[in-house]
N, C-alpha and C positions, 0 to 999 in steps of 0.2 A: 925701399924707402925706410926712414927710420922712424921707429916708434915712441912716443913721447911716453914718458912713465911719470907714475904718480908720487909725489912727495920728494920730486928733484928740483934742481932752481934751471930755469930757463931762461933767455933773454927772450925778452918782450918777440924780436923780429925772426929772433930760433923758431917759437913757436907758429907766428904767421907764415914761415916760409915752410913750416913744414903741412900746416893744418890748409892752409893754402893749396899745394900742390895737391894733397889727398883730395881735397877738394875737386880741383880739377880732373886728377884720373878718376872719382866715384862719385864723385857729388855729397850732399849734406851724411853725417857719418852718426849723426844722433847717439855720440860718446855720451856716456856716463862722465863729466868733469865739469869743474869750474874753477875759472884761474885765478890767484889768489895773488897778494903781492903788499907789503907795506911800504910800496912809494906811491905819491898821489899824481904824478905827472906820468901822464902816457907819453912814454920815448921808445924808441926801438932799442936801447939799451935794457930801460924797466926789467927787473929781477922780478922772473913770476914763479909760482908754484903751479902743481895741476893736481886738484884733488876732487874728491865725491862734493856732493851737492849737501847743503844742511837739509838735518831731519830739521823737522816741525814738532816740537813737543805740545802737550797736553792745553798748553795757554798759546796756541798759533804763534810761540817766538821761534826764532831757527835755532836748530843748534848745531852751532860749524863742528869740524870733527877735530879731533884732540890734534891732531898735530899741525892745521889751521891756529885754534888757539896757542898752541905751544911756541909756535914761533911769532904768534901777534900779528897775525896776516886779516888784510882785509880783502871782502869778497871784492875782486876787479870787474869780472865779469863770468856770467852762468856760460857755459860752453854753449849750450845752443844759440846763444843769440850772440856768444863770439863767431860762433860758424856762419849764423845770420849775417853776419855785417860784410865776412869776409869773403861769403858767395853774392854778397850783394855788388863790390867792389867788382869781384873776378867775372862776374854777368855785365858790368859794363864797362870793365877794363880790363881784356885777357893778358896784356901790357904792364901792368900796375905796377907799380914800385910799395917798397916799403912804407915811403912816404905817402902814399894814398892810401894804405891801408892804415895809416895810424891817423892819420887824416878823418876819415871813415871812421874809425873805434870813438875819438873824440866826439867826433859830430854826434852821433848815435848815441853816446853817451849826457854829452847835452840837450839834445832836440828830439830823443825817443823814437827818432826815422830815422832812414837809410839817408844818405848823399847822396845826389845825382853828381855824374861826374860829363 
């Protein structure tokens, strides 16, 4: 299976189809990542990044990591609760298309819960 690396550009549904399957053969992977992207509409096209989580400095602000700021990327989503959403999908739809899983990311992104599908 192929390995997603850090501080490359990936399409939005490269990454679902791959964090997806891993998914499937091992279940939640509790990566160190969070996807990163300066476009504000989730599409299966979306250009993402995958990088470390912001520190917390001394004043509880985050602080994203140089090459997040360098490229002017905003936080899209913490990987764990990307993996949240997308083992939520894959537990009640082993079937699922792309389009349910982006389905899925939006809802959760608006409503703070998973979709029932």
């Amino acid at each position: 299976m192929k390995e997603l690396e850090l501080r490359k550009p990936y399409r939005l549904q490269e990454i679902i189809e791959i964090v997806s399957k891993n998914i499937a053969n091992n279940g939640f992977t509790d990566s160190n990542y969070c996807l990163y992207s300066n476009e504000g509409i989730v599409q299966p096209n979306q250009l993402c990044y995958l990088e470390l989580y912001p520190t917390i400095d001394d004043n509880d602000e985050e602080v994203y990591p140089d090459f997040v700021r360098d490229k002017s990327l905003d936080l899209f989503y913490y990987g764990q609760q990307f993996e949240d959403v997308l083992m939520s999908v894959f537990d009640q739809k082993e079937t699922a298309s792309i389009n349910d899983y982006i389905d899925a990311l939006n809802y959760y992104m608006e409503n703070d819960t998973f979709m029932d599908f």
